[in-house]
Structure formats: C-alpha cells, structure tokens
C-alpha positions in Angstrom: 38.5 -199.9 -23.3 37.7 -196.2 -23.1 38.7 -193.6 -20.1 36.2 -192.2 -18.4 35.2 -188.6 -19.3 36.6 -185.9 -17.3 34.3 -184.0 -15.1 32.7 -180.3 -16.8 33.1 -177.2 -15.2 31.6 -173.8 -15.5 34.1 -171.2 -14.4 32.2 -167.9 -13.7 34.5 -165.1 -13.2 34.9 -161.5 -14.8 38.2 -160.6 -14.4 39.8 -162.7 -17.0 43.1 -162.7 -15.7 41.6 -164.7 -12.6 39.7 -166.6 -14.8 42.3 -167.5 -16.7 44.2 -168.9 -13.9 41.7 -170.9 -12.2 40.9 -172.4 -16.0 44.5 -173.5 -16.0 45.0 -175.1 -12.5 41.3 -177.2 -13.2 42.6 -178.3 -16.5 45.6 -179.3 -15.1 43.6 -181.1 -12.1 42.5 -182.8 -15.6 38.7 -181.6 -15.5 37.1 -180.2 -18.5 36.8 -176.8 -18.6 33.7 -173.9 -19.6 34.4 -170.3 -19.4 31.9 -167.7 -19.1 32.6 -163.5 -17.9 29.4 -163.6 -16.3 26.1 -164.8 -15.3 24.9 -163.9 -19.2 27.2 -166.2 -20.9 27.2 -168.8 -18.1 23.2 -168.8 -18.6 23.8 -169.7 -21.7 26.1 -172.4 -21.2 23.3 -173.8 -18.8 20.3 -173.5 -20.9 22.1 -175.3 -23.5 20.7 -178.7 -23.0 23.1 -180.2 -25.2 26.2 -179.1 -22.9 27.0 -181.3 -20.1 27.8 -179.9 -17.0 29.3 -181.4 -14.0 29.8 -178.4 -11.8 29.5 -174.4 -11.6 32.1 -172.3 -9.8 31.6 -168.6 -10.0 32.7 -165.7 -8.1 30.2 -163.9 -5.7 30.6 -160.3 -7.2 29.8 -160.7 -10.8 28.7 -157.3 -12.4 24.9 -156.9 -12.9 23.4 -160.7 -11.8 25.9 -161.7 -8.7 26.8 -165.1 -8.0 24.0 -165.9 -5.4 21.1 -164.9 -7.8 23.1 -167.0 -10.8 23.1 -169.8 -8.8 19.2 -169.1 -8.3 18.5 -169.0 -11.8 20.8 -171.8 -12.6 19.1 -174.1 -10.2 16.0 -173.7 -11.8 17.9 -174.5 -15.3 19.4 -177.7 -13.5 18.3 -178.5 -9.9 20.8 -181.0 -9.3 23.9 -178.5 -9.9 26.4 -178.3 -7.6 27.6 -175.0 -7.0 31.3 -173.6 -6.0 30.9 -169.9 -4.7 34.5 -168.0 -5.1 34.9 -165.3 -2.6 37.9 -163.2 -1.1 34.9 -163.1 1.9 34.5 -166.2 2.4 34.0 -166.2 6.0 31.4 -162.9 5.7 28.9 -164.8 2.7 25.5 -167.0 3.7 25.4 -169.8 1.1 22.2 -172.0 0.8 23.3 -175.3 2.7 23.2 -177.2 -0.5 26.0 -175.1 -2.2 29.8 -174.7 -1.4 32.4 -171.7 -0.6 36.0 -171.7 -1.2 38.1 -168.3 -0.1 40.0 -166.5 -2.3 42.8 -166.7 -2.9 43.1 -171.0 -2.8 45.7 -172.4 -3.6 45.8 -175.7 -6.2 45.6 -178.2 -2.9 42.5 -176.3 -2.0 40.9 -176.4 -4.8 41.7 -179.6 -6.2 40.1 -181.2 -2.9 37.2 -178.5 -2.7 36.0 -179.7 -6.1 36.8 -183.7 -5.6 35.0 -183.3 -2.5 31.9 -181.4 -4.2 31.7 -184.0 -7.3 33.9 -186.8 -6.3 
C-alpha cells in the first residue's frame, strides 16, 4: 500500500531569507516544496509540463513582474491554479475572487490552515 503524495508548492518570494522560512514551515506541514526568486524562475517551474503543481504562493512585491501579473500569466499556463498572495498589506490588496491572501507575517497555525483550506 503506498502513501499518498504530498501536495506541490510554488513558493514565490525574493528575499531568500523569507523564502527560506516559509520553505521550512510547508515542509514541515509535510507538503512538497518548489522554490523560485521570482516570477522568472517560477514561470519556468509552471511551463514545465512535466512538474506537478498543487499550489502557488508568492509574495505581492516581486521585483520586475509583481505577484498579481504572475498570477496572470500563470493562470494562462494552468487555469485551474490556486493561488496564495503573501502580503505585509494584506488588508490594502484587491485579489481576483478566485485567488487567496494571507498577511504577513503568519504564523505556522495560519498558514498551515490557509493552505489546507485552499487545497484541502
């Protein structure tokens, strides 16, 4: 009998030390884990059709491409994606209906039932 596979996510997020922690506390919450340092790399995790991806989490203010036009462009990649905007705004950002906000900073309980609530 084999276990299930754990859940895939995309962790958006330029500043690496922030990145590095919300990595940890998701692979601890025993999903699988993607990093990318911005909306190039994670572009390329997503056009990859090969990589299996549950869920996207990025930060709104990415350098270059923010988070809002990422999401864009990965939604045309893969329609069905759910998306986790990351924002130490949270209350001040529109997010299109379909798509999810968490304020910054969370803490584990927060975003343990954020991300179970968002892909179960």
């Amino acid at each position: 009998m084999s276990a299930a596979k754990p859940p895939i996510i995309l962790v958006v997020e330029d500043d690496a030390i922030v990145r590095m922690l919300i990595v940890d506390v998701l692979e601890e919450l025993a999903f699988d884990v993607l990093e990318a340092d911005g909306s190039e790399q994670a572009l390329a995790h997503l056009n990859n059709d090969s990589q299996h991806v549950d869920m996207m989490m990025t930060d709104v203010g990415l350098p270059g491409m923010d988070g809002r036009e990422l999401a864009q462009q990965a939604r045309v990649l893969r329609p069905e994606l759910p998306v986790l905007f990351a924002s130490g705004y949270a209350e001040n950002i529109d997010v299109p209906a379909d798509m999810h906000v968490i304020g910054k900073p969370f803490s584990i309980d927060q975003l343990r039932d954020k991300v179970k609530s968002i892909i179960g």
